[in-house]
N, C-alpha and C positions, 0 to 999 in steps of 0.2 A: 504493500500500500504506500508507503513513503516513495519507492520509485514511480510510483503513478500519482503524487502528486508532484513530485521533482517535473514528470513530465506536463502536469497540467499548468503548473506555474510558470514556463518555463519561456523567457519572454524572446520573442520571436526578434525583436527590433534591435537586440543587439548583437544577432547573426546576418541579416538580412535586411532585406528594402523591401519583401512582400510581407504584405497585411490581411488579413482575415477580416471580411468587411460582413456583420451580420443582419441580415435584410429583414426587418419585421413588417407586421400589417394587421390590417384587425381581420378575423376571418367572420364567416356567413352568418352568424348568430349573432353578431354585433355586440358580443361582450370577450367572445373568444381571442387572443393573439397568438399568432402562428409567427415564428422566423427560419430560416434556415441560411448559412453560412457559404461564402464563397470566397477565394482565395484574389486577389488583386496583387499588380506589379510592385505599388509604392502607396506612400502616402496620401490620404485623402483630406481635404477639408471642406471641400462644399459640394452638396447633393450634383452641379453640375455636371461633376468633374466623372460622376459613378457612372457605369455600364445599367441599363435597362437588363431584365429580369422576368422570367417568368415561372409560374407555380400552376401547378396541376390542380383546379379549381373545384373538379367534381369531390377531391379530398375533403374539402372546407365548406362544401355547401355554398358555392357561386359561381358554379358552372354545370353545364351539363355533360356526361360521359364520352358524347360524339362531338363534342367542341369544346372541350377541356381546357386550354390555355389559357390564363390568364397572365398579362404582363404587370410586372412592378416600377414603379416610377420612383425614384428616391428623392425624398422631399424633407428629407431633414438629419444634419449627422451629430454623434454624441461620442466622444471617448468611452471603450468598453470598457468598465470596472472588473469584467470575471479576466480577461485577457490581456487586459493591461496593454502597456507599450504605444504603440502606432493604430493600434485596432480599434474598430468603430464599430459601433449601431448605427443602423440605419433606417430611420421610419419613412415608410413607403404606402404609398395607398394604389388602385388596382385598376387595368384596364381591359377593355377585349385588344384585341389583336390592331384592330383597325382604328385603334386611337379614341375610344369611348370609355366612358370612366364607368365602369359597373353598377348596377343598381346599391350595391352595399356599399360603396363608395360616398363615407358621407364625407369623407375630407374637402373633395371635390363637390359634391354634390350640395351640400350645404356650406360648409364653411369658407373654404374659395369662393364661392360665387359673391357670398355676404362682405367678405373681409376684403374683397378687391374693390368692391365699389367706392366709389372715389368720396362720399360723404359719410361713410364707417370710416375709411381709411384719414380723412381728417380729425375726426374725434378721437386719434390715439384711443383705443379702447381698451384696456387694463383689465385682466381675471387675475382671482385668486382663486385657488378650489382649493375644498377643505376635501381630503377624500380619505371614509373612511371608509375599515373592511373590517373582517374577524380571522382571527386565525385557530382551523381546525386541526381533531388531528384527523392525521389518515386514512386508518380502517373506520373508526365508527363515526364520523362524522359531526364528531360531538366538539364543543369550544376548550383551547385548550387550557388547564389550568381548575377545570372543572370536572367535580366525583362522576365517573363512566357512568351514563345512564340516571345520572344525580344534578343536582343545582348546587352552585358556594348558595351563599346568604346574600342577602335581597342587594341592589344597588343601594348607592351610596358612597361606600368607601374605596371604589376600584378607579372614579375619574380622578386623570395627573397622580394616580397613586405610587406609593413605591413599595416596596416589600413582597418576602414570596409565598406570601398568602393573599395576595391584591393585584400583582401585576406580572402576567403572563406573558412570555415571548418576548420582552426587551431585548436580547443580543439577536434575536431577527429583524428587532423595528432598530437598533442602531446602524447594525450591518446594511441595510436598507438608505438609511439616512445616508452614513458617507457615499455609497457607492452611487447615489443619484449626484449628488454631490462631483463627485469626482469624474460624472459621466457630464458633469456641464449642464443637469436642469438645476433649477432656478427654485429649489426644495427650502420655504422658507422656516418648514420647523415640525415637529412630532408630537402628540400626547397620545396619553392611553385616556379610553374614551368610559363611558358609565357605564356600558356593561364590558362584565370582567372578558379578559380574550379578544377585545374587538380595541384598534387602536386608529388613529387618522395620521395622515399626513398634510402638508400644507405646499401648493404648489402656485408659486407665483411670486410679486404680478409678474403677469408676461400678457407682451401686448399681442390682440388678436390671435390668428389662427396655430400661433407659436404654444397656448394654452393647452389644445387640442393634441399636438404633436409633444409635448413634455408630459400630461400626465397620461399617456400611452406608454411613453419609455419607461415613464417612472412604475405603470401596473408591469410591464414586462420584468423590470429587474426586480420588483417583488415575487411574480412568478416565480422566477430561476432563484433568489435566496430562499423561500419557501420550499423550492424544489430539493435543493442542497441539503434541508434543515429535514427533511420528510415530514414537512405539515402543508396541511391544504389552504389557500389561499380564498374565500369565500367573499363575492362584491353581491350578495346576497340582498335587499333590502332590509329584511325580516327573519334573519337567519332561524332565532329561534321564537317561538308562539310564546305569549303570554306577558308579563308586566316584565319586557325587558325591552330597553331599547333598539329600534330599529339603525341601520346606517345610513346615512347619507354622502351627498356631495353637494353640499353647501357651495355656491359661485357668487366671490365677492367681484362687483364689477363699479366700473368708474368707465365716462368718459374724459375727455379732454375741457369740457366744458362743465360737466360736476364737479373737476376739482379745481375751478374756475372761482373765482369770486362772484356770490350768486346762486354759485353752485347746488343748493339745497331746493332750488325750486325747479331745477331742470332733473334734480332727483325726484322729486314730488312728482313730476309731471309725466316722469319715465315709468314710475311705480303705477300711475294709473293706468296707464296701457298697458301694463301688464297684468294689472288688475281684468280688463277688460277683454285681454285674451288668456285668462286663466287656462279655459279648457283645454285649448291648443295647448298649452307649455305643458300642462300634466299630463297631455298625452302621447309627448315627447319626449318627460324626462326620464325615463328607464323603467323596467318591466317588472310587475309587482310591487310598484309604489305602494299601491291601495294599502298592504299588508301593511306598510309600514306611516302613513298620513292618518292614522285615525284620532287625531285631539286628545292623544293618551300620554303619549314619551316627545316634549318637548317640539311637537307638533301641531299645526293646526289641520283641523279633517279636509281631506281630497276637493272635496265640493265647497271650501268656503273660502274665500279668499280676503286675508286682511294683513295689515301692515302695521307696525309701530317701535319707537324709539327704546333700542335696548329689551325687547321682547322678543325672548327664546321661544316662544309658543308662535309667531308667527311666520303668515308665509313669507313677509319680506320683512329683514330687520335695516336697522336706522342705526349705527352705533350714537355714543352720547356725543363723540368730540366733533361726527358731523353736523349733529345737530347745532354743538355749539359754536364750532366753525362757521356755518353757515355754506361748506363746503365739504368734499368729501365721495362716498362708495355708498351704495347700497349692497347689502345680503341677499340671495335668491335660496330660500334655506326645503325649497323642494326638489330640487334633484333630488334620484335616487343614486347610493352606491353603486351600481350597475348601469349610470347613464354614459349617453356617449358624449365625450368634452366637444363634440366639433360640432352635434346638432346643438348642444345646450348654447355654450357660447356663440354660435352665430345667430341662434334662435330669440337670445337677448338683446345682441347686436341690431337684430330687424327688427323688433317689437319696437327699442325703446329708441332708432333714430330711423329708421327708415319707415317703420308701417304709420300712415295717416288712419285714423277714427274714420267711419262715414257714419 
């Protein structure tokens, strides 16, 4: 075992000029990431520069078995944290053959379309996503840190907690932090959440479609630590039933003009359009919400939509210092842990500067 990890660690860039460039993407389910690895001459630094790509689609559920191809486009690179040296991530999203972006392509399909527009693209648009998850174990599916088949004692003492009766899985949510960290996102910081087992991360700001493309890398290299570590990684909304809290993905968003002087009534004004197409966003922000919005754990119910300063129960929060700024972010505190950052974030970006009321 020690010569297999001699050879795992073993950094390629101080014998050579070729690098292992590893191509990711979200696959057909639209919560799944799929990558696979291919070897390059030298050095990379911008998606430009990379070779076009294709994956066998009928595998992943986005193509059919008599027209299988699908091509990858690489749209964004990152320093690998498992392989060190010169090596990269590569987040990619998907086309046919003939230069159309796939149905499940929402990189494209949503977010580019939204973020290229030239009055998004003025409002600097800023997210933060709070993304949290749970960590399972393995076989039985159960949170880890918890009696098999049993509950610890009720919440409470498990949020920002420390000790090894309260906080589960820490050297996977550190190992996690540097290594986004070291891959170049923009990971602004970790706690452990109210229910025991389930931790968040914090990913931003980063402007526009960049949001989209970093907390993709960042669920990828939680995959592969979780993989390393043998526990299951779970973006579940409502992992487990009963008085326990659900996960989320909280999206703190700011334009260029909310954090303007003023700024609080172009928030005001942005919250009622959203208010106004509540339906739409909850039916866009990830799969089995419902399980987890019911007006029970620090939520307000599915079907109600309300707003207020420094209120964890709603669906859009106000922190205090905007308020008292007079400038500032709003909270969008209904995502679910299982949304996609490219519909959510552009889906914000249309509501609250491009879609007009009639």
């Amino acid at each position: 075992m020690a010569r297999l990890a001699d050879l795992i660690n073993l950094n390629l860039s101080d014998y050579m000029e070729k690098i292992i460039a590893e191509y990711i993407w979200v696959g057909g389910s639209g919560v799944d990431i799929r990558s696979k690895a291919r070897t390059l001459s030298g050095p990379v630094t911008d998606p430009s520069q990379l070779p076009k790509w294709n994956y066998d689609g009928s595998s992943t559920g986005q193509a059919p078995g008599e027209d299988s191809e699908v091509i990858l486009y690489p749209q964004a690179v990152f320093k690998d944290p498992f392989r060190k040296g010169n090596n990269i991530l590569v987040m990619c999203d998907c086309y046919t053959p003939q230069g159309e972006p796939i149905p499940t392509n929402k990189r494209h399909n949503a977010a580019a379309r939204i973020f290229s527009n030239p009055a998004v693209a003025a409002e600097e648009t800023w997210f933060g996503i709070e993304q949290e998850y749970t960590l399972l174990e393995k076989d039985v599916k159960w949170p880890i840190g918890w009696p098999i088949g049993g509950y610890p004692g009720p919440q409470g003492p498990y949020y920002c907690s420390a000790g090894a009766d309260k906080a589960f899985g820490r050297d996977i949510v550190d190992a996690h932090y540097k290594a986004c960290l070291y891959a170049g996102i923009n990971l602004s910081g970790i706690n452990g959440e109210v229910m025991p087992g389930q931790w968040e991360f914090q990913v931003g700001p980063c402007v526009g479609i960049s949001a989209g493309d970093q907390l993709w890398v960042a669920r990828y290299i939680l995959e592969r630590i979780t993989e390393m570590a043998g526990v299951v990684l779970s973006l579940d909304p409502k992992p487990i039933q009963g008085d326990w809290n659900g996960a989320g993905a909280h999206t703190n968003y700011s334009t260029k003009s909310m954090r303007s002087d003023g700024g609080y009534e172009v928030i005001k004004k942005a919250i009622e359009k959203l208010g106004w197409r509540h339906k739409e966003h909850i039916a866009a922000y990830g799969e089995g919400n419902e399980r987890r919005l019911t007006g029970r754990h620090e939520t307000t119910d599915i079907n109600t939509f309300v707003w207020g300063v420094a209120n964890r129960g709603a669906s859009i929060r106000v922190g205090r210092d905007t308020e008292k700024s007079g400038k500032g972010y709003l909270e969008d505190r209904r995502p679910a842990s299982n949304m996609d950052p490219y519909v959510v974030t552009s889906m914000i970006a249309e509501t609250t500067i491009l879609w007009k009321p009639t």
